[in-house]
C-alpha positions as CSV (number, residue, x, y, z in Angstrom):
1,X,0.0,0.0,0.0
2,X,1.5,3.4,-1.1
3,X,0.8,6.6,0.4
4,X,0.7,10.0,-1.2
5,X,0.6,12.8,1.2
6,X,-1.8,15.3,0.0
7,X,-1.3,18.4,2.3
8,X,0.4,20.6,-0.1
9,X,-2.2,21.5,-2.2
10,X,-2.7,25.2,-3.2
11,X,-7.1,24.9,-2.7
12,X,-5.8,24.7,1.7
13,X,-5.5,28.4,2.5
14,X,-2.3,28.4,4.5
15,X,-0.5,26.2,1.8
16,X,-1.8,29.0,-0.4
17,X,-0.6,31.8,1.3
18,X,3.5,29.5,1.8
19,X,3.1,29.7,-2.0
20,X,2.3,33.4,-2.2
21,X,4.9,34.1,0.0
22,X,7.1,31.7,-1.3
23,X,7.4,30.5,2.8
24,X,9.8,27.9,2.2
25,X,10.2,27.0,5.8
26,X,6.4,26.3,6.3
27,X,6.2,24.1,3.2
28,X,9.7,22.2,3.9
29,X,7.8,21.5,7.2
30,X,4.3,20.4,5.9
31,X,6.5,17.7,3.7
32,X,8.7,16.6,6.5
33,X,5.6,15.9,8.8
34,X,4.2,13.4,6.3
35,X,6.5,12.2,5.1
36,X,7.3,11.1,9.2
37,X,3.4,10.2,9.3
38,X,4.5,7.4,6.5
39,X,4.1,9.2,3.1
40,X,5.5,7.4,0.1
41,X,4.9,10.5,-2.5
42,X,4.5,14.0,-1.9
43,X,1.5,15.4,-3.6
44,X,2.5,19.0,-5.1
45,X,-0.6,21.1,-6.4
46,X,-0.7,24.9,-7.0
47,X,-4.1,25.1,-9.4
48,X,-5.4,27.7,-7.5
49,X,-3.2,30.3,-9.0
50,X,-3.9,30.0,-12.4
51,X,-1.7,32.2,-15.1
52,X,0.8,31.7,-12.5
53,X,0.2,27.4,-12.0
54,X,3.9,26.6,-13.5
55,X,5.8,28.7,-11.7
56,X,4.4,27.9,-8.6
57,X,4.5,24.2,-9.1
58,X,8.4,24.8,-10.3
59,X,9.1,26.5,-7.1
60,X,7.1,23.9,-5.2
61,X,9.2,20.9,-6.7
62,X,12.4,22.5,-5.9
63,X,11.3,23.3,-2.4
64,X,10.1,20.2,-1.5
65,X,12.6,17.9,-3.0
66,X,15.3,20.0,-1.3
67,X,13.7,19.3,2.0
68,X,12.8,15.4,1.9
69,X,14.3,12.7,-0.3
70,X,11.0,11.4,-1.9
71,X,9.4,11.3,-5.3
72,X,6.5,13.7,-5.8
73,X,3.1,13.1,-7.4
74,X,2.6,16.4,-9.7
75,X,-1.3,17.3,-9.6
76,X,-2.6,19.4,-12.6
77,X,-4.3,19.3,-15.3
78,X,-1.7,22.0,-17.7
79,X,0.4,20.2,-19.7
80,X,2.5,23.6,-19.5
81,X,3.0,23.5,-15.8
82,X,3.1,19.6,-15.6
83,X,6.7,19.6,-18.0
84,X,7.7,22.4,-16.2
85,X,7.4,20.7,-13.2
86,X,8.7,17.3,-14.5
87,X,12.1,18.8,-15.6
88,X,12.8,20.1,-12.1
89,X,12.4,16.5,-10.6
90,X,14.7,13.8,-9.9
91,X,13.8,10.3,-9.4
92,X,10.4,8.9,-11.3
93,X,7.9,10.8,-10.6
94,X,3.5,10.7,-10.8
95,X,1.5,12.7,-13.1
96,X,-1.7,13.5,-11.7
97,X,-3.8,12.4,-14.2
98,X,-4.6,11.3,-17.7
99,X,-8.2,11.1,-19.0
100,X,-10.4,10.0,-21.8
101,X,-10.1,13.7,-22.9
102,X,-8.5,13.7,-26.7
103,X,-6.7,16.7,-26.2
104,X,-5.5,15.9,-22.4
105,X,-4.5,12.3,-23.1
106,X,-2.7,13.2,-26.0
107,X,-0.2,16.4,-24.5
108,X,-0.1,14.5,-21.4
109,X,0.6,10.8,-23.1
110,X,3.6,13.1,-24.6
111,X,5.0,13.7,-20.9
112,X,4.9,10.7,-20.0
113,X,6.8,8.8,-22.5
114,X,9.0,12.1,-22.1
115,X,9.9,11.7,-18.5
116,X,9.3,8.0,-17.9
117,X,6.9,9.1,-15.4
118,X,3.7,7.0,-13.7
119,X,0.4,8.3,-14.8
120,X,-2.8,8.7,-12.7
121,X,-5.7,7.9,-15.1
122,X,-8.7,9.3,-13.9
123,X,-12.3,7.7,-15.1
124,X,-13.1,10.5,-17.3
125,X,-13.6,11.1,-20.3
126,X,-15.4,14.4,-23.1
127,X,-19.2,13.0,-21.6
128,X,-18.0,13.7,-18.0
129,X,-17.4,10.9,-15.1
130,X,-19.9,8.2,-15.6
131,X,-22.9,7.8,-13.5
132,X,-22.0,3.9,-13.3
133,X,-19.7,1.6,-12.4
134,X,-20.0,-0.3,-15.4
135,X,-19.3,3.3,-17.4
136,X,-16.2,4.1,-15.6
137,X,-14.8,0.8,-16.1
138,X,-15.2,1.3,-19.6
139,X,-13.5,4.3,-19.5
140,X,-10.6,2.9,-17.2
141,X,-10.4,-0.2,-20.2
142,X,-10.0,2.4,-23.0
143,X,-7.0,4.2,-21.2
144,X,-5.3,1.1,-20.0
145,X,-5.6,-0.7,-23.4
146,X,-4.9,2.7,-25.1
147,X,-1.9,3.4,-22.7
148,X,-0.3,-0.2,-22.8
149,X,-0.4,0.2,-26.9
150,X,1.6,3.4,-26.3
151,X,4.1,1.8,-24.5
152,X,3.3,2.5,-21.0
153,X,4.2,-0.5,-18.5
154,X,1.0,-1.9,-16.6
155,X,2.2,-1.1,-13.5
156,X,3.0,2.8,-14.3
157,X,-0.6,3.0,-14.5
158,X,-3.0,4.1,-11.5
159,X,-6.8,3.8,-12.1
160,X,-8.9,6.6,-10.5
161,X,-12.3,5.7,-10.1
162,X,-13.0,9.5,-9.2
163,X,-14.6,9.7,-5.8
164,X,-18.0,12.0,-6.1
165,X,-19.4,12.8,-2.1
166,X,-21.7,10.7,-0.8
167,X,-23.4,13.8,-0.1
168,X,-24.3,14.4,-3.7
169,X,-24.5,10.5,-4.3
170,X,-25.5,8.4,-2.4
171,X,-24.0,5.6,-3.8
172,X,-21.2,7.2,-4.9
173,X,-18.7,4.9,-2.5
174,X,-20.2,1.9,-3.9
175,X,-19.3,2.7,-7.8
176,X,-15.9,3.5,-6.7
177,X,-15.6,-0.4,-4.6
178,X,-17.0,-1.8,-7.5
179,X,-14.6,-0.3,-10.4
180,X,-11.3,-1.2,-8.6
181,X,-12.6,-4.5,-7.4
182,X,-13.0,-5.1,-11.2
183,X,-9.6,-3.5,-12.8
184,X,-7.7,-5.7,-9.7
185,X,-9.5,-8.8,-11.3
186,X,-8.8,-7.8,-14.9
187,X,-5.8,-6.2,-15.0
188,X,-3.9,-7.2,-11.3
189,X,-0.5,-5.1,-12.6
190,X,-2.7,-2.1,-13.0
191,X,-3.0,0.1,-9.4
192,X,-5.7,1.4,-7.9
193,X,-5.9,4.7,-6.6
194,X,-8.4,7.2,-5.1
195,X,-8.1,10.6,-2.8
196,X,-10.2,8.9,0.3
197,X,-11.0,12.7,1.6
198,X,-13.4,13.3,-1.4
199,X,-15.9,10.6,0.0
200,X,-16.6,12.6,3.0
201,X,-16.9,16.5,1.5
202,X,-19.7,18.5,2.9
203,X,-20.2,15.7,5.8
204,X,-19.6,16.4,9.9
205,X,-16.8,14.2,11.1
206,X,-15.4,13.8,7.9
207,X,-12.1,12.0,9.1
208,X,-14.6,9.2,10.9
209,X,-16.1,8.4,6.9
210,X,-12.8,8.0,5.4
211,X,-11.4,6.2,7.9
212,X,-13.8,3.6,7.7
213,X,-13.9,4.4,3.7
214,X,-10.1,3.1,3.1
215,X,-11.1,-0.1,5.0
216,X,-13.7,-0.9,2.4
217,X,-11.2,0.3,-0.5
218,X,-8.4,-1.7,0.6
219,X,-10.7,-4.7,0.8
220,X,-11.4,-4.3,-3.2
221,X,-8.4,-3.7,-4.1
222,X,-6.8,-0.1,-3.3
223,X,-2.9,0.1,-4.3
224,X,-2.1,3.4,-3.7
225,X,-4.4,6.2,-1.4
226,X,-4.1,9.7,-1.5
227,X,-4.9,11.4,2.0
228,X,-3.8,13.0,5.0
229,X,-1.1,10.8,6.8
230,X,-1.4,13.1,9.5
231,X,-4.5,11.2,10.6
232,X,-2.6,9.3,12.6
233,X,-6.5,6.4,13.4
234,X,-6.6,6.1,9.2
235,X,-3.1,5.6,9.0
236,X,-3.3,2.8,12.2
237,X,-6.8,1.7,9.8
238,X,-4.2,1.2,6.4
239,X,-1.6,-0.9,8.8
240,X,-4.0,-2.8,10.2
241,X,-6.1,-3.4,7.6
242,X,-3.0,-5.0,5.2
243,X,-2.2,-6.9,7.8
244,X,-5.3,-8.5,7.9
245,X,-5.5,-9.0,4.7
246,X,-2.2,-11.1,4.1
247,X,0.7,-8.3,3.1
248,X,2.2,-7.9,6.0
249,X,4.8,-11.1,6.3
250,X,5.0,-11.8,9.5
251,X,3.1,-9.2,10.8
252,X,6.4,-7.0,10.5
253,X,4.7,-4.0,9.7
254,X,2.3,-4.2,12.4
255,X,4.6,-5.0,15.2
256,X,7.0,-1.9,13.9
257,X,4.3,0.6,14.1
258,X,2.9,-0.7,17.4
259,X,6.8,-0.2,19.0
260,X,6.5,3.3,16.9
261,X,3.6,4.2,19.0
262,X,1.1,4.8,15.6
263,X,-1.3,2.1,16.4
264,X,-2.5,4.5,19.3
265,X,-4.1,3.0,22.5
266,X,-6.5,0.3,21.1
């Protein structure tokens, strides 16, 4: 199970206002602090600033890198900003994302085979994010065959379901279980991969939903989970739960975080 730390995004005001005041300390320290909590990845997104998105991202990159010796996952949807950003890092990186989109699979397709990165394909594509699971698994079959045929190794690709709130859908968390129990079936080098927050948005006591969310996921078939290691009951959730479930030889990883004190008190 991977874990991309997703606190450095430019939509969370005081990450926002680091950028604008290009506040490396405060950002060397919100990297340093997951990457402690147990992230794999460093998510690294600066959308919010618009004509401005590459250089921000650039900056972000350097910044971040400098400060922690991990790969990032680089989160937008500019093909622009995404090379920039690429160029800067070292080691293999994630792009965050691909999607059924002609013009976006195509200029980011380029980057890819470019920079040898990973690539996040999200279940999307010019109709909008299916209503169904069966749509969306569709979708994710298009870009993985599509993909593969471009070269791209089965196991540089992470499906996104794309999490909609249960607040707006009802369902929504059920669709997402049932498109990456399918793609681990049908394709078991693909990943899986899904930002667990976006299940709870517009909810009280968010963190108790996708804490009990990434459960469920990991269950079907999660790979890789894009949240807040911070929450230090989800994270003791993701060790536990891939214990349970048979990757954890010898109950190694378990035993580790229990002498670490991140199991908490039971």
């Amino acid at each position: 199970m991977l874990i991309i730390g997703e606190r450095i995004n430019s939509s969370r005001q005081l990450i926002s206002q680091a950028i604008e005041r290009r506040d490396m300390e405060f950002i060397r320290e919100e990297a340093i602090k997951q990457i402690e909590a147990g992230a794999d990845y460093i998510d690294v997104n600066a959308g919010t600033f618009m004509e401005k998105e590459t250089e921000c991202l650039q900056w972000l990159v350097k910044v971040v890198q400098e400060a922690a010796d991990k790969p990032l996952c680089i989160d937008t949807v500019n093909p622009r900003a995404a090379a920039a950003a690429l160029k800067l890092h070292q080691g293999k990186a994630i792009l965050n994302s691909i999607s059924g989109e002609k013009e976006r699979y195509n200029n980011m397709l380029l980057l890819v085979k470019e920079y040898g990165c990973s690539i996040i394909a999200s279940c999307l594509d010019s109709s909008g994010i299916p209503e169904t699971a069966e749509g969306r698994i569709k979708v994710a079959a298009r870009l993985i065959d599509s993909l593969t045929t471009a070269g791209v190794a089965m196991d540089d690709i992470f499906i996104d379901p794309l999490i909609l709130p249960i607040s707006v859908d009802n369902n929504s968390a059920v669709k997402v279980l049932e498109t990456m129990e399918y793609i681990k079936k049908n394709y078991p080098e693909v990943r899986t991969i899904c930002g667990v927050s976006n299940i709870s948005f517009g909810l009280p006591l968010r963190k108790k939903l996708n804490q009990t969310f990434v459960v469920l996921a990991m269950q079907r078939g999660l790979d890789v989970a894009i949240i807040d290691p911070n929450d230090n009951r989800l994270m003791a959730n993701i060790i536990s739960t891939n214990t349970l479930l048979g990757k954890d030889e010898y109950c190694t990883d378990y035993i580790k975080a229990y002498r670490g004190g991140k199991l908490g008190s039971g």
